[in-house]
C-alpha positions, 0 to 999 in steps of 0.5 A, a space after each residue: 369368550 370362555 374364561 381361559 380366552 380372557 385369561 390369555 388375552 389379559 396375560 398377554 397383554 400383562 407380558 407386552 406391559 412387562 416388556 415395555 416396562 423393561 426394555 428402553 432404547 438409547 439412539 446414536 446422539 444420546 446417553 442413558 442413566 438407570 435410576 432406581 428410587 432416585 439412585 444412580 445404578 448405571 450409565 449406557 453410552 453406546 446405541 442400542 436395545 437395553 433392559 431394565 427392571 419394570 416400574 422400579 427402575 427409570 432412565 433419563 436421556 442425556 444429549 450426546 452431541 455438543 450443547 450450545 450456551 450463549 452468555 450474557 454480555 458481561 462488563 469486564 475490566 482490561 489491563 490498561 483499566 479500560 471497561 469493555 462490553 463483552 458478548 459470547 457464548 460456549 458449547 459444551 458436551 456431557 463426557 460423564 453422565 453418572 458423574 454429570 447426574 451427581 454433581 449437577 442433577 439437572 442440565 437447568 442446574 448446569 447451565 447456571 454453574 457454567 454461565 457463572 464459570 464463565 462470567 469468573 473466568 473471563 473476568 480473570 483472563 482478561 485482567 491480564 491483557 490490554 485494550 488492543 490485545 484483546 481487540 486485535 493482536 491477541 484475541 485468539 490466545 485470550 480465548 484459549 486461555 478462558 476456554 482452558 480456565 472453564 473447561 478445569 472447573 467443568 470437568 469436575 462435572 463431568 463436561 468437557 468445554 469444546 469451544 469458546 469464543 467471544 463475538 463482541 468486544 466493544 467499549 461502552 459507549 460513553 468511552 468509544 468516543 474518546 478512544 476513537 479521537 485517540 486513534 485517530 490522533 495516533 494515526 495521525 502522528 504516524 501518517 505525518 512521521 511516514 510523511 516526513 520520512 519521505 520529503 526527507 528522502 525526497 529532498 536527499 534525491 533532489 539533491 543528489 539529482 541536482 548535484 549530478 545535474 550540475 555536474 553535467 551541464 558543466 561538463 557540456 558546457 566546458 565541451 561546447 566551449 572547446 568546440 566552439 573556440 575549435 571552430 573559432 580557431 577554424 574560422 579565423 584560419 580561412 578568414 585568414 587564408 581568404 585575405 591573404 588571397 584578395 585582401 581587397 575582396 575580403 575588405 569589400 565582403 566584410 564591408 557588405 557584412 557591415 552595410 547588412 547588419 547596420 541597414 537591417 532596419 528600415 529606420 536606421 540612422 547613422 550619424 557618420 561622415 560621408 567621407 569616411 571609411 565606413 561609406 568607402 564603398 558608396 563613393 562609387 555609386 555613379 560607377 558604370 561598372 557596378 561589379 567593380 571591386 575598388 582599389 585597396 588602401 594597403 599593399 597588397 600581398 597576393 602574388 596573383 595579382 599583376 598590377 597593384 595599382 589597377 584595382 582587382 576586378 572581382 564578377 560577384 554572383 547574384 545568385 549566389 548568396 553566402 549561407 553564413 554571414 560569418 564565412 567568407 566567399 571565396 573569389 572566382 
């Protein structure tokens, strides 16, 4: 190869070092800072091809996209002076890289400021709250504010604090014990409250239901006692009408009544006179004509019968039963 062939090849060569050395690419997800000598000269935050001075000027690529920092668990001291174990984590993004470069040099460097940010913070923050605010009905406003308290100090580095949360709040676990029983105590308080709420209330419906109860049986009963003297009354009146027909037959009727609820049973003992009037009718058992009614004892005032002295002749049906003890049969 002549001389001037060696010359061309080592120029070219020297030119693709000289490009190389003086253009740098910064990608969608990233930020550039040009250094030179360890000065800050400029900052790049958009994509694309840029070029610099070779072998004097350096860059140094800084994440674009949203970091994530995972604090250790802290032990922080509640409002109502109980310690709680708390476990969580952040994520950050660079905002500023000249002013990120100046302050914190290193992301390493960084990282240490914001753990110890965080640690600060959440000691400040939750000094103010209780137990169960921060368990439960308050969590979210308590992140909020430890978000807004390290993002004040991390912007003065140029990071922006785009999220915190808390992952863990427990108690440690000495005191978990003792503030289980105590939760349990007062739910057992409210359980028995609520309880005795209801058998309260149970015992007010109790009562007005046998109130109205009472009301209703007296009411059925006044009714069923005026029907029942209505029907008394009914009866009593063809009782009545029924003697004044044939008082005989109405005699004799009501003494069978009597022969039937005396004899129900079979071994019934009735220590009377023979010849008195209840064993009236039995007097004539060797009658021939067992059909026949005896003469009554008082006068009788039915104008239907022609002779009072010649007792009634009164068929009774053998087939014919009444359907009620109590109600009379009229005569054929």
């Amino acid at each position: 190869m002549s001389a001037k062939g060696i010359f061309a090849l080592v120029a070219a060569a020297f030119v693709a070092v000289l490009l190389y050395g003086s253009i740098y690419v910064v990608y969608p997800s990233e930020q550039a800072i040009v250094t030179q000598f360890g000065r800050i000269e400029r900052a790049t935050r958009d994509a694309g091809f840029y070029f610099k001075v070779p072998f004097i000027q350096s860059v140094e690529y800084l994440d674009k996209r949203a970091r994530y920092l995972e604090q250790s668990e802290r032990e922080v001291i509640a409002s109502d002076k109980k310690r709680l174990i708390i476990d969580s984590f952040v994520r950050y993004r660079i905002v500023d890289p000249l002013v990120f470069k100046r302050q914190a040099k290193f992301l390493s460097n960084f990282e240490n400021q914001l753990n110890g940010f965080m640690g600060s913070s959440l000691r400040d923050v939750v000094a103010d709250f209780g137990f169960r605010e921060i368990v439960r009905d308050k969590r979210d406003e308590l992140v909020e504010l430890i978000r807004k308290s390290v993002n004040e100090k991390t912007m003065r580095l140029g990071v922006e604090v785009v999220d915190y949360r808390i992952r863990r709040a427990d108690l440690p676990e000495e005191n978990s014990a003792a503030v289980y029983r105590q939760m349990q105590t007062e739910r057992q308080q409210e359980a028995n409250g609520i309880r005795a709420d209801g058998e309260k209330l149970a015992q007010q419906i109790r009562s007005v239901a046998d109130r109205n109860a009472t009301v209703i049986v007296a009411n059925a009963r006044r009714d069923s006692e005026i029907t029942r003297g209505e029907g008394d009354a009914q009866r009593n009146n063809i009782f009545a009408q029924a003697y004044g027909k044939n008082p005989s037959f109405f005699e004799f009727y009501r003494s069978m009544q009597a022969y039937e609820r005396s004899l129900a049973n079979g071994d019934t003992r009735l220590v009377l006179s023979p010849t008195g009037e209840f064993f009236g009718y039995f007097s004539g058992a060797d009658d021939p004509n067992p059909g026949a009614v005896p003469a009554a004892t008082g006068p009788i005032s039915d104008p239907s019968v022609e002779d009072a002295s010649a007792p009634a002749r009164v068929e009774i049906p053998e087939t014919v039963a009444p359907a009620n003890p109590d109600e009379p049969v009229a005569a054929e």
